[in-house]
C-alpha positions as CSV (number, residue, x, y, z in Angstrom):
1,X,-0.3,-43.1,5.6
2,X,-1.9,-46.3,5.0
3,X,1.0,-49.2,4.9
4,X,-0.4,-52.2,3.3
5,X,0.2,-56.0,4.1
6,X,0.9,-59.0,2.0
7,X,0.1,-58.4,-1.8
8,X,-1.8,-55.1,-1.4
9,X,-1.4,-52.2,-2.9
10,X,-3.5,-48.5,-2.2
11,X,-4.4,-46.4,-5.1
12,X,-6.0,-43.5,-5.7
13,X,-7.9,-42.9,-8.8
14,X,-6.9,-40.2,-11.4
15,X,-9.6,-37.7,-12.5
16,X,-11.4,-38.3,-15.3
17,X,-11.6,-36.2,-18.5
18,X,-13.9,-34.0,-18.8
19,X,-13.6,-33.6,-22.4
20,X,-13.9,-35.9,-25.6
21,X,-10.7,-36.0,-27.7
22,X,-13.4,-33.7,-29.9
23,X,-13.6,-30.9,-27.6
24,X,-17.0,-32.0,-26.3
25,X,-17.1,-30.6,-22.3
26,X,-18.9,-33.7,-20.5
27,X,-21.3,-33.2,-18.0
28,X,-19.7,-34.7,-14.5
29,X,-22.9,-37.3,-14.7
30,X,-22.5,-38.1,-18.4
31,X,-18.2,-39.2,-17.1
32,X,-17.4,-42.4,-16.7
33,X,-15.8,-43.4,-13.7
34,X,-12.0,-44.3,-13.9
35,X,-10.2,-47.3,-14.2
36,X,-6.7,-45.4,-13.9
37,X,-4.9,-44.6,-10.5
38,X,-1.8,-43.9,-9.0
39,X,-0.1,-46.4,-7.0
40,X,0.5,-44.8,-3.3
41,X,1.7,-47.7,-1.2
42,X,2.6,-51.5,-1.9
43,X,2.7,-54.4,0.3
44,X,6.2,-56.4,0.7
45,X,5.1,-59.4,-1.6
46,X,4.5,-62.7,0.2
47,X,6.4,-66.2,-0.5
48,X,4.1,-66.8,-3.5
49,X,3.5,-63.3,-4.6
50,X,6.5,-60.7,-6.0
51,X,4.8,-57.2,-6.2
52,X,5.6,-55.9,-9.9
53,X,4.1,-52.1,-9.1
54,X,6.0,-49.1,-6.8
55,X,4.7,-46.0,-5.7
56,X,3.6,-43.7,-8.3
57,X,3.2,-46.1,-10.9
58,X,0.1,-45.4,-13.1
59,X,-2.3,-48.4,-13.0
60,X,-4.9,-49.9,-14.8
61,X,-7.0,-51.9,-12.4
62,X,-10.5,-54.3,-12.7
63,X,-13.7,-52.6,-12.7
64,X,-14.8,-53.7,-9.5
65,X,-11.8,-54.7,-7.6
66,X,-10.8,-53.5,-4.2
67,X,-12.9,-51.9,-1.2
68,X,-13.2,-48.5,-1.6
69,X,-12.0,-46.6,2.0
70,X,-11.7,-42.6,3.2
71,X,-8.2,-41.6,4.8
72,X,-7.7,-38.4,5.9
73,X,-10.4,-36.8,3.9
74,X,-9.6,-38.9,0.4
75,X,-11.2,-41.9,-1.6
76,X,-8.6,-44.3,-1.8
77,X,-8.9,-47.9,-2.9
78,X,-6.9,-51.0,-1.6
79,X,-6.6,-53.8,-3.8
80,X,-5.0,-57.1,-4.1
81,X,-2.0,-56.8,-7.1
82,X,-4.0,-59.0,-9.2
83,X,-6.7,-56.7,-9.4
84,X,-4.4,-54.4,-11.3
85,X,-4.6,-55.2,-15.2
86,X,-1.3,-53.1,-16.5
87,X,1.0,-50.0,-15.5
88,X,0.9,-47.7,-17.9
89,X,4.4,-45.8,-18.9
Protein backbone atom coordinates (compact mmCIF):
# COMPACT_ATOMS: atom_id res chain seq x y z
CA UNK A 1 0.00 0.00 0.00
CA UNK A 2 0.92 3.49 -0.67
CA UNK A 3 1.80 5.23 2.85
CA UNK A 4 1.73 8.88 2.37
CA UNK A 5 3.93 11.67 4.01
CA UNK A 6 3.26 15.02 5.59
CA UNK A 7 -0.31 16.34 4.77
CA UNK A 8 -1.20 13.76 2.05
CA UNK A 9 -3.79 11.80 1.72
CA UNK A 10 -4.58 8.86 -1.30
CA UNK A 11 -8.00 8.40 -2.60
CA UNK A 12 -9.70 6.59 -4.93
CA UNK A 13 -12.57 7.84 -6.73
CA UNK A 14 -16.15 6.36 -6.39
CA UNK A 15 -17.98 5.34 -9.58
CA UNK A 16 -20.12 7.48 -11.07
CA UNK A 17 -23.91 7.12 -11.67
CA UNK A 18 -24.92 5.90 -14.46
CA UNK A 19 -28.33 6.99 -14.12
CA UNK A 20 -30.28 10.45 -13.62
CA UNK A 21 -32.34 10.56 -10.45
CA UNK A 22 -35.11 10.24 -13.58
CA UNK A 23 -34.22 6.92 -14.64
CA UNK A 24 -32.30 8.18 -17.63
CA UNK A 25 -29.29 5.28 -18.28
CA UNK A 26 -26.19 7.72 -19.25
CA UNK A 27 -23.93 6.84 -21.86
CA UNK A 28 -20.29 6.29 -20.05
CA UNK A 29 -19.14 9.40 -22.41
CA UNK A 30 -22.16 11.52 -21.68
CA UNK A 31 -20.90 10.83 -17.32
CA UNK A 32 -19.24 13.22 -15.68
CA UNK A 33 -16.17 12.43 -13.97
CA UNK A 34 -16.34 12.33 -10.14
CA UNK A 35 -15.45 14.53 -7.55
CA UNK A 36 -16.28 11.91 -4.71
CA UNK A 37 -13.68 9.26 -3.30
CA UNK A 38 -12.74 7.25 -0.60
CA UNK A 39 -10.08 8.14 1.66
CA UNK A 40 -7.43 5.06 1.64
CA UNK A 41 -4.36 6.34 3.46
CA UNK A 42 -3.53 9.68 5.36
CA UNK A 43 -0.34 11.24 6.07
CA UNK A 44 0.57 11.91 9.99
CA UNK A 45 -0.09 15.81 9.81
CA UNK A 46 2.90 18.08 10.06
CA UNK A 47 3.66 20.89 12.82
CA UNK A 48 1.35 23.31 10.96
CA UNK A 49 -1.08 20.88 9.51
CA UNK A 50 -3.65 18.40 11.77
CA UNK A 51 -5.21 15.91 9.20
CA UNK A 52 -9.14 16.10 9.77
CA UNK A 53 -9.87 12.88 7.23
CA UNK A 54 -9.14 8.83 8.18
CA UNK A 55 -9.42 6.04 6.06
CA UNK A 56 -12.68 5.37 4.55
CA UNK A 57 -13.98 8.68 4.92
CA UNK A 58 -15.97 9.79 1.84
CA UNK A 59 -14.47 13.03 0.26
CA UNK A 60 -15.25 15.75 -1.76
CA UNK A 61 -12.16 16.95 -3.36
CA UNK A 62 -11.15 20.14 -6.03
CA UNK A 63 -11.64 19.47 -9.58
CA UNK A 64 -8.17 19.38 -10.47
CA UNK A 65 -6.28 18.61 -7.37
CA UNK A 66 -3.78 15.95 -6.93
CA UNK A 67 -1.53 13.73 -9.49
CA UNK A 68 -3.32 11.03 -10.65
CA UNK A 69 -0.93 7.58 -10.15
CA UNK A 70 -1.58 3.56 -11.05
CA UNK A 71 -0.76 1.10 -7.99
CA UNK A 72 -1.15 -2.34 -8.39
CA UNK A 73 -3.45 -2.12 -11.36
CA UNK A 74 -5.79 0.96 -9.83
CA UNK A 75 -6.26 4.80 -10.55
CA UNK A 76 -5.56 6.29 -7.39
CA UNK A 77 -5.01 10.01 -6.61
CA UNK A 78 -2.72 11.66 -3.93
CA UNK A 79 -3.55 14.89 -2.77
CA UNK A 80 -2.64 17.49 -0.35
CA UNK A 81 -5.69 17.71 2.59
CA UNK A 82 -6.47 21.04 1.28
CA UNK A 83 -7.48 19.81 -1.85
CA UNK A 84 -10.33 17.98 -0.23
CA UNK A 85 -13.49 20.43 0.00
CA UNK A 86 -15.81 18.28 2.71
CA UNK A 87 -16.31 14.52 4.04
CA UNK A 88 -19.44 13.55 3.39
CA UNK A 89 -21.42 11.47 6.32
Amino acid sequence: MIKPLGDKVVIKRVEAEEKTQGGIILASSAKETPQVAEVLAAGPGTDEVKMEVKVGDKVIFTKYGGNEVEYDGEKLIILSQKDILAVIE
